[in-house]
C-alpha positions, 0 to 999 in steps of 0.5 A: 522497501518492498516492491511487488508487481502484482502482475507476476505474483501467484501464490499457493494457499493451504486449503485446510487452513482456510477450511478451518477458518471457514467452518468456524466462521471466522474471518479470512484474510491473506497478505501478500505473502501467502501469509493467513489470518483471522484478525483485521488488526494483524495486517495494518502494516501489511498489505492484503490480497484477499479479505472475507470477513462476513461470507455466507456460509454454503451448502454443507453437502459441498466438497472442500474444493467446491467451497475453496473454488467459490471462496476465491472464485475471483482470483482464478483458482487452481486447485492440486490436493490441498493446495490453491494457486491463486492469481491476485491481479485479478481482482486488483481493483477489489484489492486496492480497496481492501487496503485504503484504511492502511495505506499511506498513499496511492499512486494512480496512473494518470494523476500519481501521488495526489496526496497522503493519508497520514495528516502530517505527511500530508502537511509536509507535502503540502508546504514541500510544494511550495519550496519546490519539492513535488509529491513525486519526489517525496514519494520516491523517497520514501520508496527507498529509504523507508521499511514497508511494501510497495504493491503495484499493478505494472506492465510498462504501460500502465502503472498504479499502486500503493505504498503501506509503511512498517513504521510511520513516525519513522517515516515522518522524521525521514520524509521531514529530514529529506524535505529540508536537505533538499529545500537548503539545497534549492536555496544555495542553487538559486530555485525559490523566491525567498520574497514569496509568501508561501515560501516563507510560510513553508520555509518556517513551518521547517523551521529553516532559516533563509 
């Protein structure tokens, strides 16, 4: 997986581009590659920094550096020729918001992974917990072993971010294979009480045989 800190991420976007887009009223959005597009349904497996669907249109009597400046306007814009250099983790907020219906989890500061948004990671999770097998642990996992990107806001002291995935039934077989290596390994080592209802429950919801 792709891990970017959004602290050091700066990029330059084609002026034209976005003016083009703009005249014609169509949508702009930009992902975390600089990368632009016209078309929400082209980035839900991508990660945005920068979303307008429904902007107002300006005083045509203004210059194109004028109506790039506005339009990014919260991003710190600098402009050189037809080239604008923007710093995202300026509007990181905004940001985290903008991919909410595409990613798979967020990983807060102070709580971390409380839970994830597709519904059967979430009940893996959910019956992970009780064999032992913390959201930490599967989120981890997943941050290494499956395809997508990891954008977060990291200064070594504060952490936050989230995770989009390329391929999320791939990533439901992973994150179900790792749960249950891993729940076989706490029972040889002696971790769960094989007594306890919760962990029968979660021991069958794996299908795993005690």
């Amino acid at each position: 997986m792709k891990k970017i800190n959004i602290k050091d991420l700066e990029l330059n976007i084609d002026i034209t581009q976005i003016l083009n887009l703009y005249a014609s009223k169509a949508p702009i959005i930009i992902d975390v590659d600089g990368k632009i597009y016209n078309n929400e349904n082209d980035v839900k497996k991508k990660a945005v920094i920068y979303k307008n669907i429904n902007f107002k249109q300006m005083s045509s009597m203004l210059d194109a550096k004028t109506i790039a400046s506005t339009l990014f306007t919260d991003y710190k814009p600098s402009i050189v020729g037809t080239i604008c250099k923007i710093k995202p983790v300026s509007n990181w907020q905004n940001i985290i918001d903008m991919n909410k219906e595409n990613m798979l989890y967020f990983d807060h500061q102070s709580d971390g992974v409380e839970m994830f948004e597709d519904k059967t990671l979430e009940d893996y999770g959910w019956n992970a917990s009780a064999l032992e097998i913390n959201y930490r642990e599967i989120s981890e996992f997943i941050e290494e072993s499956c395809e997508g990107v990891l954008l977060c806001y990291d200064n070594e002291i504060q952490f936050s971010g989230f995770v989009i995935v390329e391929n999320v039934e791939d990533t439901k077989e992973k994150v179900k294979e790792y749960i249950i290596n891993k729940a076989k390994q706490n029972i040889s080592e002696g971790i769960l009480d094989l007594e306890d209802d919760d962990v029968i429950e979660a021991l069958d919801f794996f299908g795993i045989k005690a």
